[in-house]
MIKEZA-54599 format. One record per residue (C-alpha): residue in one letter; residue number from 0; x, y, z. Coordinates in Angstrom, 1 decimal. Layout:
N
<aa A&i NUM&px X&py Y&pz Z>
...
This chain:
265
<aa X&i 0&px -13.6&py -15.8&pz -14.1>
<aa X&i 1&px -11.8&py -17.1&pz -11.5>
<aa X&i 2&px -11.6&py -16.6&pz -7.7>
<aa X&i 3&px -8.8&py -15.2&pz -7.9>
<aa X&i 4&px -9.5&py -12.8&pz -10.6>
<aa X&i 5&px -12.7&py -11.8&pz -8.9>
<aa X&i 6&px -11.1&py -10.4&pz -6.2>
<aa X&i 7&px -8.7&py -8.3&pz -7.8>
<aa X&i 8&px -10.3&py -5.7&pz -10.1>
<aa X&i 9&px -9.5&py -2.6&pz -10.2>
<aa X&i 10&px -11.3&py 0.4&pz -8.9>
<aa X&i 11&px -11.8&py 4.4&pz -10.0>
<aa X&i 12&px -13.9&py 6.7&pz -8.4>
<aa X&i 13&px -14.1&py 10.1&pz -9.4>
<aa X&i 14&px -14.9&py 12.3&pz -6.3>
<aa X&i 15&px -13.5&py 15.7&pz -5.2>
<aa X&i 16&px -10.0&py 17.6&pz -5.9>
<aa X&i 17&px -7.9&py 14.7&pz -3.6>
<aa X&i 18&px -6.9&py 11.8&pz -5.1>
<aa X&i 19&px -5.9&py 8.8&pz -3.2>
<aa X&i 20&px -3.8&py 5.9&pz -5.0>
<aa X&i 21&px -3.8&py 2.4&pz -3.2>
<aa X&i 22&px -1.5&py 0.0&pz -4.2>
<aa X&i 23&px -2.2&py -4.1&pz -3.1>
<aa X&i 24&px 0.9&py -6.2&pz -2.0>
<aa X&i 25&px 2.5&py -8.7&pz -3.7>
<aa X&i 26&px 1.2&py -11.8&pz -5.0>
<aa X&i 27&px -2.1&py -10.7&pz -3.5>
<aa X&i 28&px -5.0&py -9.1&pz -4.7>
<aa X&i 29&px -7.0&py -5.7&pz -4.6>
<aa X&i 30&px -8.7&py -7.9&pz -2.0>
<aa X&i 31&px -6.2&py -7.3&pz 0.4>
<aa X&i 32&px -6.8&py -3.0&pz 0.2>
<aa X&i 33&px -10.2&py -2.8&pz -1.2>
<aa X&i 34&px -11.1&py -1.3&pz 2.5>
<aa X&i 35&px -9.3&py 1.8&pz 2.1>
<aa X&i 36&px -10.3&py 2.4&pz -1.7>
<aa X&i 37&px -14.1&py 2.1&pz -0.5>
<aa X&i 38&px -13.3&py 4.4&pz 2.9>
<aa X&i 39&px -11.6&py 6.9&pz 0.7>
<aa X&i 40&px -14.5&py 7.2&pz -2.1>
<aa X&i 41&px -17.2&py 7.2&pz 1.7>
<aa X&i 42&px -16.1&py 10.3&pz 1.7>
<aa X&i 43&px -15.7&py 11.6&pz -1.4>
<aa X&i 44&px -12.1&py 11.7&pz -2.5>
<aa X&i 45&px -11.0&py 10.4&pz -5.9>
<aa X&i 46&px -9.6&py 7.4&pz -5.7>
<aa X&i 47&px -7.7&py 4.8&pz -8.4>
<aa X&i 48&px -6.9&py 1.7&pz -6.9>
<aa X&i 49&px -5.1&py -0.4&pz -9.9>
<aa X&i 50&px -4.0&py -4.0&pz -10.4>
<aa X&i 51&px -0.6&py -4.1&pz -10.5>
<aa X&i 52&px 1.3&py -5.7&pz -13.7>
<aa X&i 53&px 1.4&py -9.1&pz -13.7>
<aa X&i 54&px -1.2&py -9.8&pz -10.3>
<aa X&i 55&px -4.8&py -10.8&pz -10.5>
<aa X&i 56&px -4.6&py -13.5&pz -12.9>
<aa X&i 57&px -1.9&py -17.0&pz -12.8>
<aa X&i 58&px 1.8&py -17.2&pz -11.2>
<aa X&i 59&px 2.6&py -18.1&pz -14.6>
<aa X&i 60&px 1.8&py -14.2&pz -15.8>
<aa X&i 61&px 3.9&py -12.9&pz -12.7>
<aa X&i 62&px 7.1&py -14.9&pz -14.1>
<aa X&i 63&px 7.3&py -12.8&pz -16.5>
<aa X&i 64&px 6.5&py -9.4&pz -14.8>
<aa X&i 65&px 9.4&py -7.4&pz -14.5>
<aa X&i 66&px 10.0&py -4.5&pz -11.4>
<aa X&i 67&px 10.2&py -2.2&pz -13.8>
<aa X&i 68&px 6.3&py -3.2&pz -15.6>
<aa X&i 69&px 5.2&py -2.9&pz -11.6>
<aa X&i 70&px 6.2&py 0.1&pz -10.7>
<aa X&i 71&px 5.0&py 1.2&pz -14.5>
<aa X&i 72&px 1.4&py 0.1&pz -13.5>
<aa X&i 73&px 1.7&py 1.8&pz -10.2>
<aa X&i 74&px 3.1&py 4.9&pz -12.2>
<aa X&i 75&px 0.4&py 5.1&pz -14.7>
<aa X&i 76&px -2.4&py 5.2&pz -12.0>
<aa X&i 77&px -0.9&py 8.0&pz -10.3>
<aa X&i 78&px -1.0&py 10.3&pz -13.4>
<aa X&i 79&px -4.4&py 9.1&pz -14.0>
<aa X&i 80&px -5.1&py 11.0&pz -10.7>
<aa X&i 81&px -2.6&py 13.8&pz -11.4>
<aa X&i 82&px -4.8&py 14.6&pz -14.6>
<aa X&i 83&px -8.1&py 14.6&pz -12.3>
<aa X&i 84&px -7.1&py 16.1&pz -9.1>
<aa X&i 85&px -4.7&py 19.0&pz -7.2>
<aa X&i 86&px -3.7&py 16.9&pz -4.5>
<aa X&i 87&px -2.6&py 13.0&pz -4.5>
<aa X&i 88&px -1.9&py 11.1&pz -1.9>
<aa X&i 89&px -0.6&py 7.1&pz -2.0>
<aa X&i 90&px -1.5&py 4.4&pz 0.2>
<aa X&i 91&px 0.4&py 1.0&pz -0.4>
<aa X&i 92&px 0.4&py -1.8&pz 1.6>
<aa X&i 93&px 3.2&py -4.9&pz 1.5>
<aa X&i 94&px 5.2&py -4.3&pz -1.1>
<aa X&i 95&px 3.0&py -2.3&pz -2.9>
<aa X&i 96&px 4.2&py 0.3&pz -0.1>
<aa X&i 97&px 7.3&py -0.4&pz -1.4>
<aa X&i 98&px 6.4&py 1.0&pz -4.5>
<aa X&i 99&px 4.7&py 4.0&pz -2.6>
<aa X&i 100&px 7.8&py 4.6&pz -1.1>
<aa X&i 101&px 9.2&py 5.2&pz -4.4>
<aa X&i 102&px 6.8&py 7.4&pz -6.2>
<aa X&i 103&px 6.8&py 9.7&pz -3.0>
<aa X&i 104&px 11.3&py 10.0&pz -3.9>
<aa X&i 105&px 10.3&py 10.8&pz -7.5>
<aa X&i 106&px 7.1&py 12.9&pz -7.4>
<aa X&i 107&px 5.6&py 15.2&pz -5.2>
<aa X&i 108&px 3.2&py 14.2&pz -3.5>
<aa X&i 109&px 1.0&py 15.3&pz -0.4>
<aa X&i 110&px 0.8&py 12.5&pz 1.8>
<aa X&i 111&px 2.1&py 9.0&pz 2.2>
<aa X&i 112&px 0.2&py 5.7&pz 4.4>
<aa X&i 113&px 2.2&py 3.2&pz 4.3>
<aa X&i 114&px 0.7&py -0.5&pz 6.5>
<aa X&i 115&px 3.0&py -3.5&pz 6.8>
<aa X&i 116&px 5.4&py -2.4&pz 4.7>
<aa X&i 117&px 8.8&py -3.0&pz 3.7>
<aa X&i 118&px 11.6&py -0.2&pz 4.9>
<aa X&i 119&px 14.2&py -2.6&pz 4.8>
<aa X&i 120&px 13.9&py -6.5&pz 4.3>
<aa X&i 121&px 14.0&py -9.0&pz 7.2>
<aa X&i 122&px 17.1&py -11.0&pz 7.2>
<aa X&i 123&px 14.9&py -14.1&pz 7.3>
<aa X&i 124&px 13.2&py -13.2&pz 4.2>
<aa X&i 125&px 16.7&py -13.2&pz 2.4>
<aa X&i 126&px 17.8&py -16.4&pz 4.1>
<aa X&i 127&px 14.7&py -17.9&pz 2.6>
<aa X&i 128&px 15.2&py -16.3&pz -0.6>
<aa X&i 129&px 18.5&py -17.7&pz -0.8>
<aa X&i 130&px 17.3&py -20.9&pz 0.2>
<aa X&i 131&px 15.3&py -21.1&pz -2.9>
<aa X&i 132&px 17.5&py -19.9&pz -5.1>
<aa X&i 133&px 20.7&py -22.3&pz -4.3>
<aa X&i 134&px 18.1&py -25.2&pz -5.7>
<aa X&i 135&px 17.6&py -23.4&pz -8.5>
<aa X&i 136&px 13.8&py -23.6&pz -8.7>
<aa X&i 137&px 12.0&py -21.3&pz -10.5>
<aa X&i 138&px 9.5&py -20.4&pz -8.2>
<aa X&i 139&px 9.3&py -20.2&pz -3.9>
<aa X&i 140&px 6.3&py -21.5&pz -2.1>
<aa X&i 141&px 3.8&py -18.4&pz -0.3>
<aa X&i 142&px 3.2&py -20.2&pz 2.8>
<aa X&i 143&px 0.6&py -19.7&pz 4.9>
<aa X&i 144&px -1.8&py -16.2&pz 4.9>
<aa X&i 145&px -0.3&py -14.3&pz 7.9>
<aa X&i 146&px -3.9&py -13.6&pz 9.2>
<aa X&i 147&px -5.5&py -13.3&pz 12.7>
<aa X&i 148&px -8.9&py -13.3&pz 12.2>
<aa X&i 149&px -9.7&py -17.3&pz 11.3>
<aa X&i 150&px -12.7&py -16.5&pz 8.9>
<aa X&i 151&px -11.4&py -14.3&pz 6.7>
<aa X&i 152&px -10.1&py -15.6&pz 3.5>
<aa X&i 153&px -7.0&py -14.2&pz 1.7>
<aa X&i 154&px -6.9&py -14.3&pz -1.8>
<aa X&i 155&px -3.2&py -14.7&pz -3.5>
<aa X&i 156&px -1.0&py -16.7&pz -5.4>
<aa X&i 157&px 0.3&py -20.0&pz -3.6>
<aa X&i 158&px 3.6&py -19.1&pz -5.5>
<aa X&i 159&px 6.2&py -16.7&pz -6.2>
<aa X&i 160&px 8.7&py -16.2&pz -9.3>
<aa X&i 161&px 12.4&py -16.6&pz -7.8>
<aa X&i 162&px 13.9&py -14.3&pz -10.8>
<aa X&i 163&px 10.8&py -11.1&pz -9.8>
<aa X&i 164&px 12.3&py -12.3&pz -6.0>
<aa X&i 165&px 15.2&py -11.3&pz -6.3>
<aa X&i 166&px 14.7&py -7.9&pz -8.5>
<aa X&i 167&px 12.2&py -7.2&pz -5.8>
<aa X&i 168&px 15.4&py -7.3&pz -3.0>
<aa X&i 169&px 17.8&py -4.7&pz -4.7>
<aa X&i 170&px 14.5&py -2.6&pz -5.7>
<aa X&i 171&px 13.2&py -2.4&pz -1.7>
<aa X&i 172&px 17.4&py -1.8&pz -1.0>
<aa X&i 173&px 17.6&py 0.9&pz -3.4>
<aa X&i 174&px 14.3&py 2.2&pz -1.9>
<aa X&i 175&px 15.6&py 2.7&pz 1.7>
<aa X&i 176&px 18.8&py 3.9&pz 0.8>
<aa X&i 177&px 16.8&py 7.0&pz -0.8>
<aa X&i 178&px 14.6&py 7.6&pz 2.2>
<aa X&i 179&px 15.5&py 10.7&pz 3.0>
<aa X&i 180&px 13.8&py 11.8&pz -0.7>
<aa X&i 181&px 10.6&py 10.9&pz 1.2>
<aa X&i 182&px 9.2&py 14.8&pz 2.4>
<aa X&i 183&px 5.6&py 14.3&pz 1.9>
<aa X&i 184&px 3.7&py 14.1&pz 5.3>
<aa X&i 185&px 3.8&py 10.6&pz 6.9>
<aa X&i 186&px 1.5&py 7.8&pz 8.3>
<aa X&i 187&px 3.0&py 4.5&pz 9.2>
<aa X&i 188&px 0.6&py 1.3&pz 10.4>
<aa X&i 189&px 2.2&py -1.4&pz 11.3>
<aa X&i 190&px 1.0&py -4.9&pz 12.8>
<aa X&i 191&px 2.7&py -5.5&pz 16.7>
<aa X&i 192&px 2.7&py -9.1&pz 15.5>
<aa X&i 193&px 3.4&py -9.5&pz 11.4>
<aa X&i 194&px 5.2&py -12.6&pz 10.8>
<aa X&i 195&px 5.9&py -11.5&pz 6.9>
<aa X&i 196&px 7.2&py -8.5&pz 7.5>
<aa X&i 197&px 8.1&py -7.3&pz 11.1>
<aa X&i 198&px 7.8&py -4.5&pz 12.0>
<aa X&i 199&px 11.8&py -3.6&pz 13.6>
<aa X&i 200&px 13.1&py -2.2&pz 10.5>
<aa X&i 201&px 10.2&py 0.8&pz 11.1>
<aa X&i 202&px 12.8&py 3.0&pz 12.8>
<aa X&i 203&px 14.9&py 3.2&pz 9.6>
<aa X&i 204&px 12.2&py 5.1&pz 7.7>
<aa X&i 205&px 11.0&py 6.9&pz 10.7>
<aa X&i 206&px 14.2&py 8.5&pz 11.4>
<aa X&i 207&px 15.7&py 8.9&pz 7.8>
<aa X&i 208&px 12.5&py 10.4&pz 6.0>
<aa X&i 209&px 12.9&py 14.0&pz 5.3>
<aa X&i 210&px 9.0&py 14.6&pz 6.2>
<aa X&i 211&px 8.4&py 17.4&pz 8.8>
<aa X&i 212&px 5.1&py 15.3&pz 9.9>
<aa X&i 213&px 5.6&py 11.5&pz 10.9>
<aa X&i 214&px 3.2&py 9.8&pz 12.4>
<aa X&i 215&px 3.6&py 5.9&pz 13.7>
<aa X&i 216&px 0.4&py 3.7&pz 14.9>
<aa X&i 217&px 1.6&py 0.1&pz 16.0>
<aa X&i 218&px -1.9&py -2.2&pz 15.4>
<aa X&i 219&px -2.2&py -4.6&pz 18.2>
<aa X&i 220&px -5.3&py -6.8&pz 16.6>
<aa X&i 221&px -4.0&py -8.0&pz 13.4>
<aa X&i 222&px -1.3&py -9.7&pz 11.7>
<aa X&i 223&px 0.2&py -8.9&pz 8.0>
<aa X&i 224&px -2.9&py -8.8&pz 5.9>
<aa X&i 225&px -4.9&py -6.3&pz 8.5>
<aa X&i 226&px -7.0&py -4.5&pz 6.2>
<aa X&i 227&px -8.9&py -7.9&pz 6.3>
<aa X&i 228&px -8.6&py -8.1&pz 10.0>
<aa X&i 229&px -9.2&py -7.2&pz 12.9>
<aa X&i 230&px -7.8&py -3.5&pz 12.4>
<aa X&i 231&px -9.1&py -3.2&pz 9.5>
<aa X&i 232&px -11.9&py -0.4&pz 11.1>
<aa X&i 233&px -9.0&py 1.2&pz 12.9>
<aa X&i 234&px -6.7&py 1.3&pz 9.9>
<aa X&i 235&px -9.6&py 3.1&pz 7.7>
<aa X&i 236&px -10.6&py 5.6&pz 10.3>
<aa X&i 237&px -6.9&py 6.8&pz 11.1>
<aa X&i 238&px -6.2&py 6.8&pz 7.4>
<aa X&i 239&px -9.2&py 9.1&pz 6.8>
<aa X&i 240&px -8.3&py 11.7&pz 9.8>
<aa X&i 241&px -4.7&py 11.7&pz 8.6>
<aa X&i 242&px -6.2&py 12.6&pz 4.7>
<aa X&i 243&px -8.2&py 15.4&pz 6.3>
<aa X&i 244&px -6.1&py 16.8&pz 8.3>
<aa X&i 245&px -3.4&py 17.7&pz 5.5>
<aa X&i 246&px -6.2&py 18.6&pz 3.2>
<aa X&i 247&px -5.1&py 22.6&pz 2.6>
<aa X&i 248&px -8.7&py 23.3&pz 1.6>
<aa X&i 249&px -10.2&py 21.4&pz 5.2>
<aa X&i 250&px -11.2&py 24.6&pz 7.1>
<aa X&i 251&px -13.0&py 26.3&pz 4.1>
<aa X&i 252&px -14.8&py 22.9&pz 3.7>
<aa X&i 253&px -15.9&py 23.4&pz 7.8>
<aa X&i 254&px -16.6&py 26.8&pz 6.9>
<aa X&i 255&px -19.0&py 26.0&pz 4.0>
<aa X&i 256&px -20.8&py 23.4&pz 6.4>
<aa X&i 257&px -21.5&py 25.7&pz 9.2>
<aa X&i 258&px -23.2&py 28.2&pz 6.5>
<aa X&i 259&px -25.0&py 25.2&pz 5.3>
<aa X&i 260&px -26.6&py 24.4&pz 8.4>
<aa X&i 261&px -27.2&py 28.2&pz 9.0>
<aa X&i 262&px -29.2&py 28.2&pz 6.3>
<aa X&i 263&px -31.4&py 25.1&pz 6.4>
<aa X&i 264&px -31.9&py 26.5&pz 10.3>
């Protein structure tokens, strides 16, 4: 098994009647989110953190991944917890956010996190894009891990398809122009200082999604990958409170604790 591969497995936990889907970014691995998906299950929620079509393995396999396959592996793992749970909520990060973004315009759901994500796509990003495709190569290079912390290690693909590039552009465009589909209660995290993605295009989703809660935490510590930096505490710990405080059942569950300690008393 490779590196790689070692690093992104998926993950299930089977915990209480809340089921939390996280969703890894692109040309990454579970790696990446594997933070929140052991946060979540801490505490005892359900979680399904899959690996998404085409990720996990060689560059070669992502060539021929389609947006469609994707979203279909990102799909399937949120009726897996549909079929287990009464509540789900999604977590994506990158574009696996992207993805979130989408399943909360076709589903209901009861709560959307969302950290570094795409609302709408940098015009750098295109230029380079474009760049690559005028030479007609058929993939672009990664670059370099967009990470703060110096130690920590970011496992990924050094390479991207062109042909998945540019589905992945008119996807993240249809995307935002259907934020206002978006009702399910909010969280936004969003590095001060993420050179992939920055974080200006926030205000699009902010002010267009039709949620009635929003909430919008600007992390100051860490750079695109920060579930493997520096926030990486901060980001679990706010994700958690958020979970728990749209949880309809979280006041019977304080009630049940106070006659719990009654009792052992």
């Amino acid at each position: 098994m490779t590196a790689l591969a070692q690093h992104s497995e998926s993950f299930e936990y089977v915990g209480n009647h809340v089921g939390i889907l996280v969703l890894h970014g692109f040309a990454c691995t579970t790696q990446s989110v594997q933070p929140w998906a052991d946060g979540f299950a801490k505490r005892g929620y359900t979680v399904k953190m899959p690996v998404l079509a085409g990720h996990g393995t060689t560059s070669e396999d992502l060539y021929h991944t389609t947006i469609e396959q994707l979203v279909h592996s990102a799909t399937a793992a949120l009726e897996w917890l549909q079929e287990r749970t009464e509540y789900q909520i999604i977590c994506g990060f990158d574009f696996g956010g992207t993805i979130a973004q989408h399943l909360a315009q076709q589903y209901h759901i009861d709560g959307l996190l969302l950290l570094n994500t795409a609302y709408q796509l940098p015009d750098k990003m295109l230029d380079d894009v474009e760049e690559v495709i005028q030479t007609s190569d058929t993939y672009g290079p990664i670059g370099t891990a967009d990470i703060k912390n110096t130690r920590a290690t970011v496992y990924r693909y050094d390479k991207y398809p062109v042909a998945l590039a540019r589905e992945m552009i008119t996807f993240t465009k249809d995307v935002a122009a259907q934020s206002n589909r978006i009702q399910a209660p909010l969280l936004v995290m969003h590095s001060v200082d993420d050179h992939v993605l920055p974080p200006q295009t926030i205000d699009h989703l902010i002010t267009t999604a039709s949620s009635k809660e929003k909430h919008l935490i600007m992390l100051q510590d860490s750079y695109h990958y920060a579930l493997i930096d520096y926030d990486a505490q901060r980001i679990v710990e706010q994700s958690l409170y958020f979970v728990k405080g749209i949880d309809p059942d979280r006041y019977v569950q304080q009630v049940e604790e106070k006659r719990k300690k009654k009792r052992r008393r």
